[in-house]
MARNUZA-492336 format. One record per residue (C-alpha): residue in one letter; x, y, z. Coordinates in steps of 0.25 Angstrom, whole numbers, padded with zeros to 4 digits, always signed. Layout:
BEGIN
AXYZ...
***
This chain:
BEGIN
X+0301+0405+0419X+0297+0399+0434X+0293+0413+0441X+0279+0414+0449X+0279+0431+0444X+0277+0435+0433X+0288+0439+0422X+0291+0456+0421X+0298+0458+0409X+0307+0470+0414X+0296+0478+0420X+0307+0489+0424X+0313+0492+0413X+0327+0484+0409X+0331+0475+0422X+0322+0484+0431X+0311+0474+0433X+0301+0476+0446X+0301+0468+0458X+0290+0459+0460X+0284+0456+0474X+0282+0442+0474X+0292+0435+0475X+0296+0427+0462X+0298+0411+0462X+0312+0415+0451X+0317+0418+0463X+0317+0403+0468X+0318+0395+0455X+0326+0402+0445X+0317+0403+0433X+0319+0396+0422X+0315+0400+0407X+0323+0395+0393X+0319+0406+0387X+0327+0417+0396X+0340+0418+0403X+0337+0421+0416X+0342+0429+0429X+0339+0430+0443X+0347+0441+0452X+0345+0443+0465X+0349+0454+0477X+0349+0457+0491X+0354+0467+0498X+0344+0475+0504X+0344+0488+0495X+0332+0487+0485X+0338+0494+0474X+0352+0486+0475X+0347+0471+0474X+0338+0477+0463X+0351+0482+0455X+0356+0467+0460X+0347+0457+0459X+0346+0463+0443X+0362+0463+0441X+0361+0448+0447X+0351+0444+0437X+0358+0448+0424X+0370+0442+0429X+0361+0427+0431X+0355+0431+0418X+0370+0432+0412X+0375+0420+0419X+0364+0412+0414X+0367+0417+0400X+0381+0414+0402X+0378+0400+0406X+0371+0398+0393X+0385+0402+0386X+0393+0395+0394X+0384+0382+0389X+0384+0386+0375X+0400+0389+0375X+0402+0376+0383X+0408+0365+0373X+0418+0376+0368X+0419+0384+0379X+0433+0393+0380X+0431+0396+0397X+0446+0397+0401X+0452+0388+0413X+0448+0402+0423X+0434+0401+0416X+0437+0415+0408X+0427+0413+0396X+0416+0410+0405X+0419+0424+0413X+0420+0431+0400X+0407+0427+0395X+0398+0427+0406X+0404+0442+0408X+0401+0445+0394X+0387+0440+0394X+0384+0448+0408X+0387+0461+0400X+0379+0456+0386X+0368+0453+0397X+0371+0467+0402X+0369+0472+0387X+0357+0467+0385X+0347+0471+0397X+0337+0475+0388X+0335+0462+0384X+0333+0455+0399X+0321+0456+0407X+0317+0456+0420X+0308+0444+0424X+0306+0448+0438X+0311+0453+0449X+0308+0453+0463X+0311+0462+0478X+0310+0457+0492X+0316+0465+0503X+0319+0450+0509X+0325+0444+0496X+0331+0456+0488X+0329+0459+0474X+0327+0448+0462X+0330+0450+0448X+0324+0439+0437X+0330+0441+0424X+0329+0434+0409X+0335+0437+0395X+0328+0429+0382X+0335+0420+0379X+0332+0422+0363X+0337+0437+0367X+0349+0432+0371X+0353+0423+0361X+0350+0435+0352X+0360+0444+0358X+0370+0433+0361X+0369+0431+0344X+0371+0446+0342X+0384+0447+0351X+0389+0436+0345X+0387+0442+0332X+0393+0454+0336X+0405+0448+0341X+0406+0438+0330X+0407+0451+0321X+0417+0459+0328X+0427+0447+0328X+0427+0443+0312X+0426+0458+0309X+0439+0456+0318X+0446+0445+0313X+0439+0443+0299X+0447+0456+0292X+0460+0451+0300X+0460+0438+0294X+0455+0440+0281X+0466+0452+0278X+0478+0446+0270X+0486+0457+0276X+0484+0453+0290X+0497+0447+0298X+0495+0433+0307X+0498+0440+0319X+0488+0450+0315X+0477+0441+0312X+0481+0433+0326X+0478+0444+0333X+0466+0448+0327X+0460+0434+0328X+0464+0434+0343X+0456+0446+0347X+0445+0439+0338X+0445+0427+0347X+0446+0435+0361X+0433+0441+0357X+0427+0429+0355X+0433+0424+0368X+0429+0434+0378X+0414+0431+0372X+0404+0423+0377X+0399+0418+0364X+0415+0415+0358X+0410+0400+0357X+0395+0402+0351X+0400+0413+0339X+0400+0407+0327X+0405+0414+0311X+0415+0413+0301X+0429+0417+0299X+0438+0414+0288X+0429+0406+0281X+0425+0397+0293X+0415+0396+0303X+0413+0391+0317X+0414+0398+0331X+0423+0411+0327X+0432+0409+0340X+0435+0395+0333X+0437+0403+0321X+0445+0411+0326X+0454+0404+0334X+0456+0394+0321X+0461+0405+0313X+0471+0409+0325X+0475+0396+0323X+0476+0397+0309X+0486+0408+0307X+0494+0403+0320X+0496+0389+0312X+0498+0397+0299X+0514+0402+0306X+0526+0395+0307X+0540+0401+0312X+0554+0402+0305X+0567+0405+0313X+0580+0407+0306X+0588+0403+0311X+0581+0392+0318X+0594+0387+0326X+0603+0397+0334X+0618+0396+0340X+0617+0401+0355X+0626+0411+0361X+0621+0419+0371X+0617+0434+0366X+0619+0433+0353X+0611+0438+0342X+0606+0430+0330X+0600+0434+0317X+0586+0427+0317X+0574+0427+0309X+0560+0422+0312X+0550+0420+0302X+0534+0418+0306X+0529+0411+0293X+0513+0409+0289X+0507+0400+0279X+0495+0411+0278X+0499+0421+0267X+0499+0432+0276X+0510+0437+0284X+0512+0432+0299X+0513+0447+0305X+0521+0451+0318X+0525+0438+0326X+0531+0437+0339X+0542+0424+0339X+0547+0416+0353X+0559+0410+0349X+0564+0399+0359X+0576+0389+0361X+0568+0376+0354X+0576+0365+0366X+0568+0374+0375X+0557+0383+0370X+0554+0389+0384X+0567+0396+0382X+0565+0409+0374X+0575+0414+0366X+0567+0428+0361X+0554+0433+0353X+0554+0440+0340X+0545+0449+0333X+0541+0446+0318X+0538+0457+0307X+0525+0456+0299X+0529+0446+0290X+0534+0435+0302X+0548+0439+0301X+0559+0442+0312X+0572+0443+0308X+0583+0449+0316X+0591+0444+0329X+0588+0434+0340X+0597+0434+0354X+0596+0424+0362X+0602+0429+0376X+0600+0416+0386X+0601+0405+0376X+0612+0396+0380X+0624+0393+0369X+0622+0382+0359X+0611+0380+0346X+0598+0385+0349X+0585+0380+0340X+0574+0390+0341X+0560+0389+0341X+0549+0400+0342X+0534+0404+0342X+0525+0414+0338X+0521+0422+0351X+0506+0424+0346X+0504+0429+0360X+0508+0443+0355X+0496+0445+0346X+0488+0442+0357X+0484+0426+0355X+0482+0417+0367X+0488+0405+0362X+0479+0396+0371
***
């Protein structure tokens, strides 16, 4: 690095460092060194022991940002940041409290006191130590999801809905992580980034349904009640589970006639009213609501 004093590995103990009376050039010309993450913090407010407390705190959070920056590049050319920039939020909040975690691991380069300037914190992570935790959190999550999803999807006597579900909270795990576009394993027999895995077997089992209505076609009159069965088929041999069906008019599917719940095996059968439609032949259309297991169709 670019500093006229010399380098103090921590000399207080974890983030306690000591104050050196020369004033150090990092303080000008932010050092630069490939082999470290760094971060400079800064305080003045006049109360010694405060802008200490500070100038540290400010630091790890321009070492995180740095860290963060680094991610965001490496995320970049698949990146899943939201039109209000939500991804990016979550990860650099997420990399502040892995940052947190790991103090052990940073050092103090040096730091510096000056009534007339404050207190000044130089900071560093190893890169290579770094790299080494980032691959064992990423590890660790890619665990906990396919321990998640992998019984889910593998057991025959799992339901469609059920496995939706289970393969959405997967995917939100994923999400909320900084690393959801770096981690990489195999599921179902595929591998690839586990998020795209994911979300291609979401798509799968979705493609897999089709609805029946019997019947399809209905007479109008105001209030009156109609035998009516729906039927949610799969082509995977397994059963679709507890489905929720929108049935709308099909001249104008913004107009809603009602919403059924299926049993296990993708059946309703029993009375549909339909209170407001106007009298004459009514075609009817419908669709899963897979919001109710909790998917964001987006």
């Amino acid at each position: 690095g670019c500093q006229s004093t010399p380098v103090q590995v921590d000399p207080g103990g974890i983030l306690g460092g000591i104050a050196g009376s020369e004033r150090p050039a990092w303080i000008d010309r932010y050092p630069v060194d490939s082999a470290y993450y760094i971060g400079i913090g800064s305080s003045k407010s006049g109360d010694k022991t405060t802008d200490m407390d500070r100038a540290r705190a400010d630091a790890l959070v321009n070492l995180a940002a740095s860290i963060s920056t680094q991610i965001r590049s490496e995320q970049f050319s698949t990146s899943r940041e939201d039109s209000e920039g939500n991804s990016f939020q979550s990860a650099e909040q997420i990399i502040r409290e892995t940052v947190d975690q790991n103090l052990r691991e940073i050092e103090v380069a040096d730091s510096y006191y000056s009534e007339s300037e404050g207190y000044w914190f130089f900071v560093r992570l190893d890169k290579e130590i770094w790299a080494a935790i980032q691959r064992e959190e990423m590890d660790r999550l890619a665990r906990r999801v396919i321990s998640l999803v992998g019984p889910e999807i593998g057991d025959s006597n799992s339901s469609i809905s059920s496995r939706l579900g289970t393969l959405w909270k997967g995917w939100q795990l994923l999400s909320e992580s900084p690393y959801s576009d770096l981690i990489e394993a195999a599921l179902s027999g595929r591998e690839g980034l586990l998020i795209d895995l994911i979300e291609r077997e979401m798509v799968r089992h979705v493609d897999s349904l089709s609805l029946h209505f019997k019947p399809d076609t209905l007479t109008a009159r105001p209030g009156a009640a109609f035998a009516f069965e729906a039927v949610v088929k799969t082509s995977m041999e397994i059963l679709p589970g507890t489905m929720s069906i929108i049935i709308a008019d099909a001249d104008d599917p913004s107009f809603l006639l009602g919403e059924v719940i299926t049993k296990e095996e993708g059946v309703y059968s029993g009375e549909l009213i339909l209170r407001d439609q106007e009298p004459g032949n009514v075609r009817l259309i419908g669709r899963l609501n897979l919001e109710v297991i909790g998917l964001d169709l987006e």
